[in-house]
C-alpha positions as CSV (number, residue, x, y, z in Angstrom):
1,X,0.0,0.0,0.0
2,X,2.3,2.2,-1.1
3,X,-0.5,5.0,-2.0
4,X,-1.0,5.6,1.6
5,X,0.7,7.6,4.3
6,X,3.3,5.2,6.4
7,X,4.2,6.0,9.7
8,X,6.3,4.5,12.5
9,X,3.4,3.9,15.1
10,X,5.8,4.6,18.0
11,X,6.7,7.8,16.4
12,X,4.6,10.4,17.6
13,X,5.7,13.4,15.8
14,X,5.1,10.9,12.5
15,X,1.8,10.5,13.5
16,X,0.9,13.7,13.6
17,X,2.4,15.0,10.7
18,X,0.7,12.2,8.7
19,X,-2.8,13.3,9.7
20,X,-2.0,16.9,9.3
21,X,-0.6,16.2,5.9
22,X,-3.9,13.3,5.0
23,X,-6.4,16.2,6.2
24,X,-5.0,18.6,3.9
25,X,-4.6,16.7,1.1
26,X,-6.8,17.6,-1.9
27,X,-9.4,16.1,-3.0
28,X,-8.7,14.7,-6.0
29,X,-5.2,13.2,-5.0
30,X,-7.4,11.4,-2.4
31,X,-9.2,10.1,-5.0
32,X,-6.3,9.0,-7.0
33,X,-4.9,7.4,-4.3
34,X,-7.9,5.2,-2.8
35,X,-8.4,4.2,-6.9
36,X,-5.2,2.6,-6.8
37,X,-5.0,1.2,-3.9
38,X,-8.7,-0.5,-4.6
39,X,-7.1,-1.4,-8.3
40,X,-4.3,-3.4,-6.1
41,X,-6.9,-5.1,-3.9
42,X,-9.0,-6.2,-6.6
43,X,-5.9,-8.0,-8.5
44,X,-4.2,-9.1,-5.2
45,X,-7.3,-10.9,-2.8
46,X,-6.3,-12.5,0.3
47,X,-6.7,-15.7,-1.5
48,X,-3.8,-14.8,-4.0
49,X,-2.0,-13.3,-1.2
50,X,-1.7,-16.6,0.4
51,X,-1.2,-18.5,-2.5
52,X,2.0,-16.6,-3.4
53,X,3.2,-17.0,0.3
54,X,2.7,-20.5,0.2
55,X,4.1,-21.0,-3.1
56,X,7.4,-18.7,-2.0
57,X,7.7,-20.9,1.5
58,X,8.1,-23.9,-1.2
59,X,10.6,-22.7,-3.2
60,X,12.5,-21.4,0.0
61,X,11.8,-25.7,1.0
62,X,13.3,-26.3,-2.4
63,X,16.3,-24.3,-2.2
64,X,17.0,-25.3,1.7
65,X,16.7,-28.9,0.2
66,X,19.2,-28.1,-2.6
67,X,21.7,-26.7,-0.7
68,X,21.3,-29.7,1.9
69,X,21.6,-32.0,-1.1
70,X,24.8,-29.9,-1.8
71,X,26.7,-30.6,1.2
72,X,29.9,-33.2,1.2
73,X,28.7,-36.0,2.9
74,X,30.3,-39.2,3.8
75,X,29.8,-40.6,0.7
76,X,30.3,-37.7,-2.0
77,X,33.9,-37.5,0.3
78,X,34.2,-41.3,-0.2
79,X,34.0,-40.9,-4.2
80,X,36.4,-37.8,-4.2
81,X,39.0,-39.4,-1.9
82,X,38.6,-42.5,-4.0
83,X,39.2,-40.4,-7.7
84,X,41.9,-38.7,-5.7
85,X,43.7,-42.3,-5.3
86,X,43.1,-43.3,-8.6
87,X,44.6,-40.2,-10.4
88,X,48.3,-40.0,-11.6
89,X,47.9,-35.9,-12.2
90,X,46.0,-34.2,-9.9
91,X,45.9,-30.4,-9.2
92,X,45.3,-29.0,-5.7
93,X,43.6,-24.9,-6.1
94,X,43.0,-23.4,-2.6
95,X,42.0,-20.4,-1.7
96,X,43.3,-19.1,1.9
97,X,41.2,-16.7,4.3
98,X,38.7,-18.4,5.4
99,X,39.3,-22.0,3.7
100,X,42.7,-22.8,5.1
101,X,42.6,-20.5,8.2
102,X,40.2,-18.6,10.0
103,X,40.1,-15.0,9.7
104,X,41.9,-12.2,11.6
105,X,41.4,-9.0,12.7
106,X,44.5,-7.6,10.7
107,X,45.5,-9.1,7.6
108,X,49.0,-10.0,8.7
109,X,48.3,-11.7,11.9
110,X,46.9,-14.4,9.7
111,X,50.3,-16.7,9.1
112,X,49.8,-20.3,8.8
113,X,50.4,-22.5,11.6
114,X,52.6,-25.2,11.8
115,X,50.3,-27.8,11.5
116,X,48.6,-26.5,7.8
117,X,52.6,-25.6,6.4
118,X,53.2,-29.7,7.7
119,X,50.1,-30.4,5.4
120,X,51.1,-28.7,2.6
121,X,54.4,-29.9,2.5
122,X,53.1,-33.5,2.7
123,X,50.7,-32.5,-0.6
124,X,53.5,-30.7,-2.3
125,X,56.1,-34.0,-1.8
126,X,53.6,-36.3,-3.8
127,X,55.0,-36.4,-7.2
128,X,51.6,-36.8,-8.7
129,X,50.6,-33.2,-7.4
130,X,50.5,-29.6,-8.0
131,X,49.1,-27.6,-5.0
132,X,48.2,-24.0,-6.0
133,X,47.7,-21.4,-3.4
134,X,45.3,-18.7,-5.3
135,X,44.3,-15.5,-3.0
136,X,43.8,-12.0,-2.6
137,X,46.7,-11.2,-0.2
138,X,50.0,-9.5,-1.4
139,X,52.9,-11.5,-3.1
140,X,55.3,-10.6,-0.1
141,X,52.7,-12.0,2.4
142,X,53.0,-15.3,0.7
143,X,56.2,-15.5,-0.1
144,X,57.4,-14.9,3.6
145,X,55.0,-17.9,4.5
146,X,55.2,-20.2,1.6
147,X,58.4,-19.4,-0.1
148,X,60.3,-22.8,1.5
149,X,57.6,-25.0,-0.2
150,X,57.7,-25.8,-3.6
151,X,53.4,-24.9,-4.0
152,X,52.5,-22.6,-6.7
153,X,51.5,-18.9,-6.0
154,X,48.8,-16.2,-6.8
155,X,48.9,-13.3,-5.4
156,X,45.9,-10.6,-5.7
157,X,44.0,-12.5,-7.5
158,X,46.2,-14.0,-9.7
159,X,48.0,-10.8,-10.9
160,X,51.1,-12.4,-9.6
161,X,52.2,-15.8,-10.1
162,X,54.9,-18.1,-9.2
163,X,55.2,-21.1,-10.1
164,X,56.8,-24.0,-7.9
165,X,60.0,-22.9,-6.6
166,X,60.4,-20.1,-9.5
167,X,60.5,-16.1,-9.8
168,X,57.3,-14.0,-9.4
169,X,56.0,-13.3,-12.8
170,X,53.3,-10.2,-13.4
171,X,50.8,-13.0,-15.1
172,X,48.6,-9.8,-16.7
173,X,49.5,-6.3,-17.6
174,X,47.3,-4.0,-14.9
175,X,47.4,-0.4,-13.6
176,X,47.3,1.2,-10.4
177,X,47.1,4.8,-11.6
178,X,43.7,4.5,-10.8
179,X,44.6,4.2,-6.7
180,X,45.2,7.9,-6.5
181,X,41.3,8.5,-7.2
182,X,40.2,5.9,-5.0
183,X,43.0,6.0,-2.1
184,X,41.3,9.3,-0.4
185,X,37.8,7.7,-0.3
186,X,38.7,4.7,1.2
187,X,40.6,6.5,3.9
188,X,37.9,9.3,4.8
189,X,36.1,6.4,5.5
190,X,38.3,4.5,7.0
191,X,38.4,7.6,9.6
192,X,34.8,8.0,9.9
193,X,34.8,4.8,11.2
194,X,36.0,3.5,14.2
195,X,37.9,-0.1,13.8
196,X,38.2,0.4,9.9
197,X,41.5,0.6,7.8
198,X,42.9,1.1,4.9
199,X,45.5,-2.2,3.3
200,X,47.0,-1.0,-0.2
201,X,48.7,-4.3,-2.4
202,X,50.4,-3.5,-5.6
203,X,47.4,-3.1,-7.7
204,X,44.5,-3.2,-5.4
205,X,43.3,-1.4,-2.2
206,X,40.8,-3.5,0.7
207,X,39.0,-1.3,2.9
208,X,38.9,-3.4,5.7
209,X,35.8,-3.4,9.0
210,X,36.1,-6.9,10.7
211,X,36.8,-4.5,14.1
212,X,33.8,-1.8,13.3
213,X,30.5,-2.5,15.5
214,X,27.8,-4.6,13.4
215,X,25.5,-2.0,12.7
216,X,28.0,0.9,11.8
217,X,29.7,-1.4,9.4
218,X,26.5,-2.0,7.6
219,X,25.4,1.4,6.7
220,X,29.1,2.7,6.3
221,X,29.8,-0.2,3.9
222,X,26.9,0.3,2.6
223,X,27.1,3.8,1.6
224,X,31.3,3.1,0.8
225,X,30.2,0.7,-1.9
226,X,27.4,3.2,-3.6
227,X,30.3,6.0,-3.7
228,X,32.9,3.5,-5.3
229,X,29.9,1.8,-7.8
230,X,29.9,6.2,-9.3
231,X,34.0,6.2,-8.8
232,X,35.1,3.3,-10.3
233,X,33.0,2.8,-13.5
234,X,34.8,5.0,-15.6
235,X,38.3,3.4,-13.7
236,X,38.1,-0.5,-15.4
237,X,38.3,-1.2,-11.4
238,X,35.8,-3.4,-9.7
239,X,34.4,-3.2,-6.1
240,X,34.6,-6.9,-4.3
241,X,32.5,-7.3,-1.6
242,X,34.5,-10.5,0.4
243,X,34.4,-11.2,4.1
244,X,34.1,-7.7,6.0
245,X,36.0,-5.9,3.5
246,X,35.8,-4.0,0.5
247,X,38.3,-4.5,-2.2
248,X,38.8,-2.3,-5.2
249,X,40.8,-4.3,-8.0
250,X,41.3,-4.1,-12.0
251,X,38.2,-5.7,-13.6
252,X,40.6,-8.2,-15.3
253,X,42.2,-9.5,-12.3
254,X,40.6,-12.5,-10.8
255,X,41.0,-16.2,-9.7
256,X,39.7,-17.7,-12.6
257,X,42.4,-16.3,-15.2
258,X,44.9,-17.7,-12.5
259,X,44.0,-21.2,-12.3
260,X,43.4,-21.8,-15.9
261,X,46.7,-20.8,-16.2
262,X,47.9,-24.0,-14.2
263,X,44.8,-25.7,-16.4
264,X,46.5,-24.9,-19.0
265,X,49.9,-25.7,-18.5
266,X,48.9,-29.1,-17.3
267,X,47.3,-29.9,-20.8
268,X,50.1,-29.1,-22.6
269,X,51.7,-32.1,-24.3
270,X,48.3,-33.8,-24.2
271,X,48.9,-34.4,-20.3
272,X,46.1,-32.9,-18.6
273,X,45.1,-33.7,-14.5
274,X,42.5,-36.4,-13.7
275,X,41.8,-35.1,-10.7
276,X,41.6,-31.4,-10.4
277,X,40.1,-30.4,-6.7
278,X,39.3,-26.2,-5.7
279,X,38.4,-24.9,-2.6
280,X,37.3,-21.9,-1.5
281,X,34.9,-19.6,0.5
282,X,33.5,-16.5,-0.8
283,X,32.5,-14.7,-3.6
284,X,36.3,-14.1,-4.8
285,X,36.5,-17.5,-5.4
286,X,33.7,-18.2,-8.0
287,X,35.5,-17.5,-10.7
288,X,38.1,-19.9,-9.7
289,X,34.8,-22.9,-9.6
290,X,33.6,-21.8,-12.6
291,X,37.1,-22.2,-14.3
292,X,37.3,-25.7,-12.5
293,X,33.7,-26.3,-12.7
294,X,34.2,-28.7,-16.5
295,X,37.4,-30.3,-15.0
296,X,36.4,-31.8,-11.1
297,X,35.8,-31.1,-7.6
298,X,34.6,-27.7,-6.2
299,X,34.2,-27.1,-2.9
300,X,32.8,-24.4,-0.5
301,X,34.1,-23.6,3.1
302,X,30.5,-23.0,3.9
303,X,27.3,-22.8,2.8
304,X,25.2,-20.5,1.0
305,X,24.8,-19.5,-2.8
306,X,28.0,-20.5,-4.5
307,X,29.0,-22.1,-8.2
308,X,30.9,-24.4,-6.5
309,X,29.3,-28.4,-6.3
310,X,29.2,-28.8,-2.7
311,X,30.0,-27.2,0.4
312,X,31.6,-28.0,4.1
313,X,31.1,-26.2,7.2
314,X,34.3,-23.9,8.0
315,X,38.3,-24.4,7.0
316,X,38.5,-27.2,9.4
317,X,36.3,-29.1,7.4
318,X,38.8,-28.4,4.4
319,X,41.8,-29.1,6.1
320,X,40.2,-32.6,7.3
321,X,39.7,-33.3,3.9
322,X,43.0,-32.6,2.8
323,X,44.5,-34.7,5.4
324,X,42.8,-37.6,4.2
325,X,44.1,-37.0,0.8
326,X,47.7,-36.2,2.3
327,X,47.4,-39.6,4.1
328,X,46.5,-41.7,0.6
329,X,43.3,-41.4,0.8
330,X,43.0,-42.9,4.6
331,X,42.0,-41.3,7.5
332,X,44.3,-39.8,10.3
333,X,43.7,-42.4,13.2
């Protein structure tokens, strides 16, 4: 009933105002209100009404259904474990905020623990694998924690690469002229905001708010992203919206460039993976499934919407998994 004059009924003032204003109203803007709003009633009965509410709790039943459906259970994890010991070329993509770790309050108090760098290395020593490491963090940040292991790298998103144990590479030509436009808006806001703060990378900036109270970060995130949205279009930068951040990136940079990279270097010489697994957990990471999507195995670290085949619940989940394909295939006793 849009036609007619909403008020907060614990809002006095409101109140008032609205009968003022409905008592003055003219005549014939009266009219054309109450017309429409009898047009609506006539097309909408309460019997349509509650058919359409019945019919939307179904397909809310359908969707809770499919996403259940979607969930690794014991015996979609038996099948993967079991083409994951059949294989003789198998790639390894993870993502890893939030599906190898959990997150932290600052970005660099997020180091892997000794425990995840032991699985790893166990992953990285079969011969029959290639573990990728694909995320949004910086080149240095990974290179301090990964650069003994012989995994492959992507750093922001796959604008950075290195391969095994060789040299960083810039994988796609990108520009960060576009940060001096951006850099000033992200840190007004960052100041407007208790708990918020600015992280630059080479050729992205994160506007991060994991430390700003829940309903401040909503509206300030909120009205961040519709300032950016008007900046950025005429930049060829994108605004991601990942896990209590904001990150402002090149349009062309993104997971799914990065791993088909590895995709495609596997295939060459006619040799491509039989087992191909990716894991991830927000929206970053979708174009990373879709690239994987033809090949094999996608996985969430949690549920909701994703492109990704199934889901688990958290990067423990994950990391279980990938101990049980560390150990062969068998279970840790």
């Amino acid at each position: 009933m849009t036609e007619a004059l909403l008020v907060n009924p614990y809002d006095v003032e409101a109140i008032e105002d609205a009968l003022y204003r409905a008592l003055c109203m003219p005549e014939d803007e009266q009219v054309a209100r109450n017309r429409l709003m009898q047009e609506r009633l006539r097309q909408f009965p309460v019997q349509r009404w509650a058919m359409e509410f019945v019919e939307q709790l179904r397909q809310a039943h359908g969707l809770q259904e499919e996403m259940t459906g979607r969930a690794l259970t014991e015996q979609v994890r038996a099948e993967l474990v079991r083409e994951y010991r059949q294989a003789r070329r198998r790639l390894l993509v993870l993502d890893y905020d939030g599906t190898l770790v959990a997150f932290a309050p600052r970005p660099d108090q997020a180091a892997p623990d000794p425990a995840l760098l032991d699985l790893l290395g166990r992953l990285c020593a079969d011969p029959r694998n290639t573990v990728v490491l694909v995320s949004g963090r910086d080149r240095h940040s990974l290179e301090r924690w990964f650069g003994e292991l012989t995994v492959g790298l992507a750093a922001e998103h796959g604008v950075w690469v290195r391969e095994g144990a060789g040299p960083w590479k810039l994988a796609q030509e990108v520009s960060d002229e576009w940060k001096r436009d951006v850099y000033p808006i992200l840190e007004a806001y960052a100041t407007l905001t208790p708990g918020a703060f600015v992280e630059e990378k080479g050729f992205s900036l994160v506007w991060h708010y994991r430390g700003v109270e829940q309903k401040l970060a909503e509206t300030r995130s909120r009205e961040l992203k519709g300032t950016l949205a008007m900046l950025t279009e005429p930049l060829d930068v994108g605004v991601l919206d990942a896990d209590r951040a904001l990150e402002v990136k090149p349009l062309q940079a993104h997971k799914g460039r990065a791993v088909r990279r590895w995709l495609e270097a596997g295939a060459r010489g006619g040799r491509g993976y039989d087992f191909v697994l990716a894991a991830g957990d927000d929206f970053s990471d979708e174009d990373m499934f879709a690239a994987v999507e033809p090949y094999g195995w996608t996985v969430r670290a949690r549920p909701g919407p994703t492109r990704a085949r199934f889901w688990v619940h958290g990067y423990r989940q994950v990391r279980e998994l990938l101990e049980e394909l560390a150990a062969g295939g068998h279970r840790p006793g």
